[in-house]
C-alpha positions, 0 to 999 in steps of 0.5 A: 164782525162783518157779519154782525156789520152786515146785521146791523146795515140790515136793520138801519135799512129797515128803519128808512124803509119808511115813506117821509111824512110831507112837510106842513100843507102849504097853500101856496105853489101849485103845480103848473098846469103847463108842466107835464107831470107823469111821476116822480121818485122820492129818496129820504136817505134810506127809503124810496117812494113813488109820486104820482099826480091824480091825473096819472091814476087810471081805471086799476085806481078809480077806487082809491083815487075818489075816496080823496077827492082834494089830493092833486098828488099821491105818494105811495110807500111799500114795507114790512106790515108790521115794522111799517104800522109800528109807531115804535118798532120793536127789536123783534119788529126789526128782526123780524122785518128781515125774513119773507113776511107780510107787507103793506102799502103806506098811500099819503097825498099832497095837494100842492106840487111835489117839492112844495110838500116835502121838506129839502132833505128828501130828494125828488126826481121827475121822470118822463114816461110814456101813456103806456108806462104809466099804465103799467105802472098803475097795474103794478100798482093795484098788483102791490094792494090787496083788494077785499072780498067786493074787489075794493081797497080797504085801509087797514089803519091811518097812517102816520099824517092826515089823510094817509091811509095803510093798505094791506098787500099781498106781496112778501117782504124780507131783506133782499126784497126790500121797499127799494126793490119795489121801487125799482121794479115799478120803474122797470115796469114802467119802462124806464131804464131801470132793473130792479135785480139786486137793489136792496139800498135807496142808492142803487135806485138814485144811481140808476136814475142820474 
C-alpha cells in the first residue's frame, strides 16, 4: 500500500512538473525601474521555475534573448521532454517520465512585471543576487539547452502560450531528478543558501527560500 501511495505521489509530481501558463498580457503595471530585479522564484503547487528580467540574461544567453525582442521577463521550466511537450499525456508518459530519460527547457516570457503575469494562485519570491550569482546562473542556464551543430538554440516545438518555445536539453530526467531539482540547484549555483540534494517536491525549495 505505501508503495503504490508512493506511486501515485510520483506520478502527481510529475503532472506539476509543468511551468504555469502566465495570465492574459495585461498592458498595465510595468516593472519599476527603480526596483533591483535580478531573479525570481515561481511555485504552482507542484512545480518550480525560474524568472529573470531581460537585463539579468548575459553573453551565454545573447542567442535566445534577440530572437524575443519585447519580452522584459523570461520564465524558464525544466521536465521530462515527452510528458513536458504532451498536450495530454499518457499513463505510459507518466510512467515513463519517472526513469532516467530525455528532457527539455519550456522558455516563456512576460513583458510586464512578474506578479502582473501570473494569476494569484502561483507564489513568486524575489531574490537578491549577486553579478557573479547571476552569472552563474546563466552558465547553468545554457548548460540545461542543448545547443545545435552552429552552437545556436534551436526550438524544438511552441509551447503551450504564444510566444513560448521548448528547447531540447541535455540533462537526464527521472523521478529523483525532478524540475524542483533543477530548480534548486540553479539556485545553489547562484549562491544562494539553497542545496539542492535531495529535493524532489516544490515544498522543499519554497521552504528553503522562507
Amino acid at each position: 500500500m505505501k508503495s503504490r501511495r508512493a506511486l501515485i505521489g510520483l506520478i502527481l509530481l510529475l503532472c506539476g512538473c509543468v511551468v504555469p501558463s502566465p495570465a492574459s498580457r495585461p498592458t498595465a503595471a510595468p516593472a519599476n525601474p527603480k526596483t533591483p530585479d535580478r531573479l525570481w522564484v515561481l511555485d504552482s503547487g507542484w512545480h518550480t521555475g525560474l524568472i529573470l528580467p531581460r537585463s539579468e540574461l548575459g553573453v551565454p544567453l545573447a542567442g535566445l534573448v534577440q530572437d524575443l525582442p519585447a519580452a522584459q521577463y523570461f520564465v524558464f521550466g525544466w521536465g521530462n521532454r515527452k510528458f513536458y511537450m504532451a498536450p495530454r499525456p499518457s499513463v505510459f508518459a507518466h510512467l515513463g517520465a519517472l526513469f532516467p530519460s530525455r528532457s527539455v527547457v519550456l522558455v516563456d516570457t512576460c513583458t510586464v512585471a512578474p506578479r502582473a503575469c501570473f494569476t494569484k494562485q502561483v507564489k513568486l519570491q524575489f531574490l537578491a543576487v549577486s553579478t557573479a550569482g547571476i552569472g552563474r546562473l546563466d552558465r547553468f542556464l545554457d548548460r540545461s539547452l542543448q545547443r545545435n551543430t552552429r552552437g545556436s538554440f534551436r526550438p524544438l516545438a511552441p509551447g503551450p502560450d504564444a510566444g513560448s518555445e521548448f528547447f531540447a536539453s541535455p540533462l537526464s530526467y527521472d523521478a529523483f531528478h525532478t524540475c524542483n531539482t533543477w530548480t534548486a540547484e540553479a539556485l545553489q549555483v547562484a549562491g544562494l543558501p539553497v542545496s539542492y540534494h535531495g529535493v524532489i517536491f516544490a515544498d522543499q525549495v519554497w521552504r528553503q527560500l522562507k
